[in-house]
Biopython code that builds the backbone (N, CA, C, O; Angstrom):
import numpy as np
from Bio.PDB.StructureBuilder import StructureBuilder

atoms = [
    (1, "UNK", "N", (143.385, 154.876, -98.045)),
    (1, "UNK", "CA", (141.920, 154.944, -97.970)),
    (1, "UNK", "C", (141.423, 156.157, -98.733)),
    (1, "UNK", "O", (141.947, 157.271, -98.719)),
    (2, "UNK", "N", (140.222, 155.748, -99.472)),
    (2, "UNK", "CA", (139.898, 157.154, -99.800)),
    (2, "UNK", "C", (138.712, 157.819, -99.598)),
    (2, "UNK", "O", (137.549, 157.419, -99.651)),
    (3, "UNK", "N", (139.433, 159.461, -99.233)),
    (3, "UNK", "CA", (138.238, 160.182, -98.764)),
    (3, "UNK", "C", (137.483, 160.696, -99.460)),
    (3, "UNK", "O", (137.766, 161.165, -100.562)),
    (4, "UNK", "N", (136.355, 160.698, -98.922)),
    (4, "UNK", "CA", (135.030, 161.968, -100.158)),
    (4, "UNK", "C", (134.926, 162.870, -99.003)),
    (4, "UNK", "O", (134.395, 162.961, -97.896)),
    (5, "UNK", "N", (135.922, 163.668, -100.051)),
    (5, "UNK", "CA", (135.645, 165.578, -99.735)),
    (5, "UNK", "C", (134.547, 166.304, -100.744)),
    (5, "UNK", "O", (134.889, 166.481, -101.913)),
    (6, "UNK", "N", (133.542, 166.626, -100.407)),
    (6, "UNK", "CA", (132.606, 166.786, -100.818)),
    (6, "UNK", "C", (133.428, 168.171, -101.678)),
    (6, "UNK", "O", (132.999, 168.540, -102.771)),
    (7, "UNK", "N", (134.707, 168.884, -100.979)),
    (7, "UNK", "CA", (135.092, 169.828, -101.797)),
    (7, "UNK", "C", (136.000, 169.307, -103.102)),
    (7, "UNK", "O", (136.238, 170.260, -103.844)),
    (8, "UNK", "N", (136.563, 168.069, -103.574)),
    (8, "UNK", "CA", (137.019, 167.535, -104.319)),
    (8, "UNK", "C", (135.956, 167.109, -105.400)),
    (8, "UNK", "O", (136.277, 166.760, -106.536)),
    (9, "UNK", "N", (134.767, 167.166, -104.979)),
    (9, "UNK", "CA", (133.565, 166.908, -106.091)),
    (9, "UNK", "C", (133.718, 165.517, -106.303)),
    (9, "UNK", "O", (133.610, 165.304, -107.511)),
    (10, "UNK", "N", (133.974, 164.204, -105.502)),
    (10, "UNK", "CA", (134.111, 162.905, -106.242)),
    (10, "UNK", "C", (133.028, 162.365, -105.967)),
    (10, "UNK", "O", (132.901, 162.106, -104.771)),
    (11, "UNK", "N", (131.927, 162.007, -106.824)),
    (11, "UNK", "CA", (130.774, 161.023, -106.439)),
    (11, "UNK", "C", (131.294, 159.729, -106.991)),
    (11, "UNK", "O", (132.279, 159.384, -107.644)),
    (12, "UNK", "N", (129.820, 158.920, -106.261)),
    (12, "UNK", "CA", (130.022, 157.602, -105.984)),
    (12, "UNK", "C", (130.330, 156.924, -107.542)),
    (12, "UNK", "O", (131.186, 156.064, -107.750)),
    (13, "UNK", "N", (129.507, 157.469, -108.484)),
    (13, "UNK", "CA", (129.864, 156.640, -110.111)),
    (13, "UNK", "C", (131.644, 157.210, -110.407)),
    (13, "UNK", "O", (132.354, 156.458, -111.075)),
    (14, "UNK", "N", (132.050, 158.104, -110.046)),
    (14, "UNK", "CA", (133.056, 158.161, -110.346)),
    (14, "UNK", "C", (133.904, 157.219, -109.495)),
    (14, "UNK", "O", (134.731, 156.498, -110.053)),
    (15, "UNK", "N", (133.734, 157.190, -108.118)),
    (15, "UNK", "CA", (134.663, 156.068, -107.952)),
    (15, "UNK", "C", (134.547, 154.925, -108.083)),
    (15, "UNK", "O", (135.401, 154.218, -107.548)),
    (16, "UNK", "N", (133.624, 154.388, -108.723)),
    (16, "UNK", "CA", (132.898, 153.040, -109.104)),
    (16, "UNK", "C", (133.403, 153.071, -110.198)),
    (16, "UNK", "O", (133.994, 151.992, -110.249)),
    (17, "UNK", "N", (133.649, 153.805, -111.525)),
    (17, "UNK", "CA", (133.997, 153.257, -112.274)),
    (17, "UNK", "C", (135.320, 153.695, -112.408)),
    (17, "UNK", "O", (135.639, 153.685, -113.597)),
    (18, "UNK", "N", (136.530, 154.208, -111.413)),
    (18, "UNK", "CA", (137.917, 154.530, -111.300)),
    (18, "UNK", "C", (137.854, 152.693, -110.425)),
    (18, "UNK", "O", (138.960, 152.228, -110.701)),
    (19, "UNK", "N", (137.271, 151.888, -109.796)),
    (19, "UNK", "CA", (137.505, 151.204, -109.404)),
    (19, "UNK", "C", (137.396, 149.886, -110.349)),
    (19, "UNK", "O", (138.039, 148.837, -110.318)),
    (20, "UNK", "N", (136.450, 150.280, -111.115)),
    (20, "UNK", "CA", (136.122, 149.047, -112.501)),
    (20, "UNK", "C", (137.113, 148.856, -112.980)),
    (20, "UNK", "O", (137.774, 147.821, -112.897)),
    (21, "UNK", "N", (137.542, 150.463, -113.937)),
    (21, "UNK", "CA", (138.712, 150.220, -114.617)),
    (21, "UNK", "C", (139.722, 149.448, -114.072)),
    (21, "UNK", "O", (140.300, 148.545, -114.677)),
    (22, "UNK", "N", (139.969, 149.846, -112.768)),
    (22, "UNK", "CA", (141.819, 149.329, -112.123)),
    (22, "UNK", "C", (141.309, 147.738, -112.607)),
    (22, "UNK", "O", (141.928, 147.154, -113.496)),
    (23, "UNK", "N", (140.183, 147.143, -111.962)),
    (23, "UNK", "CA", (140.061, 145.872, -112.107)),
    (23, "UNK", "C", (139.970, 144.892, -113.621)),
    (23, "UNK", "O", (140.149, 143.719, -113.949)),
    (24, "UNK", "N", (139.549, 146.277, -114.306)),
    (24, "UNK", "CA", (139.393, 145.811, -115.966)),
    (24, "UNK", "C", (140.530, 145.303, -116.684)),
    (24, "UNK", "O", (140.700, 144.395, -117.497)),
    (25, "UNK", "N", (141.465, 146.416, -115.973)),
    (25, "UNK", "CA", (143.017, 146.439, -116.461)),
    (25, "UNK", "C", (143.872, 145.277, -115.785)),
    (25, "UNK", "O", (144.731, 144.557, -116.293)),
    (26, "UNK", "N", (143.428, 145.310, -114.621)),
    (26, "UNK", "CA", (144.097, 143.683, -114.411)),
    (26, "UNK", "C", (143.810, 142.790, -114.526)),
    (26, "UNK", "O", (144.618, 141.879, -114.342)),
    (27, "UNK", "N", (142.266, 142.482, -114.960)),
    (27, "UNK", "CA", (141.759, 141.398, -115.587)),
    (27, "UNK", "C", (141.728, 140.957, -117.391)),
    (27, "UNK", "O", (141.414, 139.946, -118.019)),
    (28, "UNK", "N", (142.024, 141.755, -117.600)),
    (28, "UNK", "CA", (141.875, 141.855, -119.102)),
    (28, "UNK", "C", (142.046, 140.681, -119.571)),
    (28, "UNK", "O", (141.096, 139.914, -119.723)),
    (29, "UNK", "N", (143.054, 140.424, -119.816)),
    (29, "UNK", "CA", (143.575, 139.090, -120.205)),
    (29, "UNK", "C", (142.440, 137.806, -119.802)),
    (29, "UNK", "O", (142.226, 136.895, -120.602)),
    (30, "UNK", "N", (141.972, 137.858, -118.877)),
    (30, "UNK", "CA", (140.948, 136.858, -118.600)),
    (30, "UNK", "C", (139.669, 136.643, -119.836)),
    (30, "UNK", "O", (139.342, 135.689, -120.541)),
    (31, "UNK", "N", (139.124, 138.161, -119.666)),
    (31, "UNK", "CA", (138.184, 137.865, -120.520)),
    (31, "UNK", "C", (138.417, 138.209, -122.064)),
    (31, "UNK", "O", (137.538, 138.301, -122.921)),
    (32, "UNK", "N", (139.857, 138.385, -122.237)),
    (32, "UNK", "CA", (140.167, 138.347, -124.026)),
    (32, "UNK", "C", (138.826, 139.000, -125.266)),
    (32, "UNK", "O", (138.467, 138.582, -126.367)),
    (33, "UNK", "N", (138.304, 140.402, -124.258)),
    (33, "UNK", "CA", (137.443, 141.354, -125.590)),
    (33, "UNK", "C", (137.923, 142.047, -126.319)),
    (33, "UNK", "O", (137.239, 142.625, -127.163)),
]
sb = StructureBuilder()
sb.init_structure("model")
sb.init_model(0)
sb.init_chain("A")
sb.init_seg("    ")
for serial, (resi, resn, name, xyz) in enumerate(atoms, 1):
    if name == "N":
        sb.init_residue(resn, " ", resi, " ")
    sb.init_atom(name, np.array(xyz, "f"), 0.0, 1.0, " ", f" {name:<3s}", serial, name[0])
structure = sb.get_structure()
């Protein structure tokens, strides 16, 4: 699970798009850009 430690500095666009990517990367192949 992951935590937001406000002392780690992670906001929400950052884990939104650490979560895009993972999904980009395993989708890739689907959408062939």
């Amino acid at each position: 699970m992951l935590v937001l430690d406000p002392q780690k500095r992670i906001t929400i666009e950052e884990v939104i798009h650490h979560v895009w990517e993972m999904a980009w990367f395993k989708n890739s192949h689907i959408f062939k850009i």
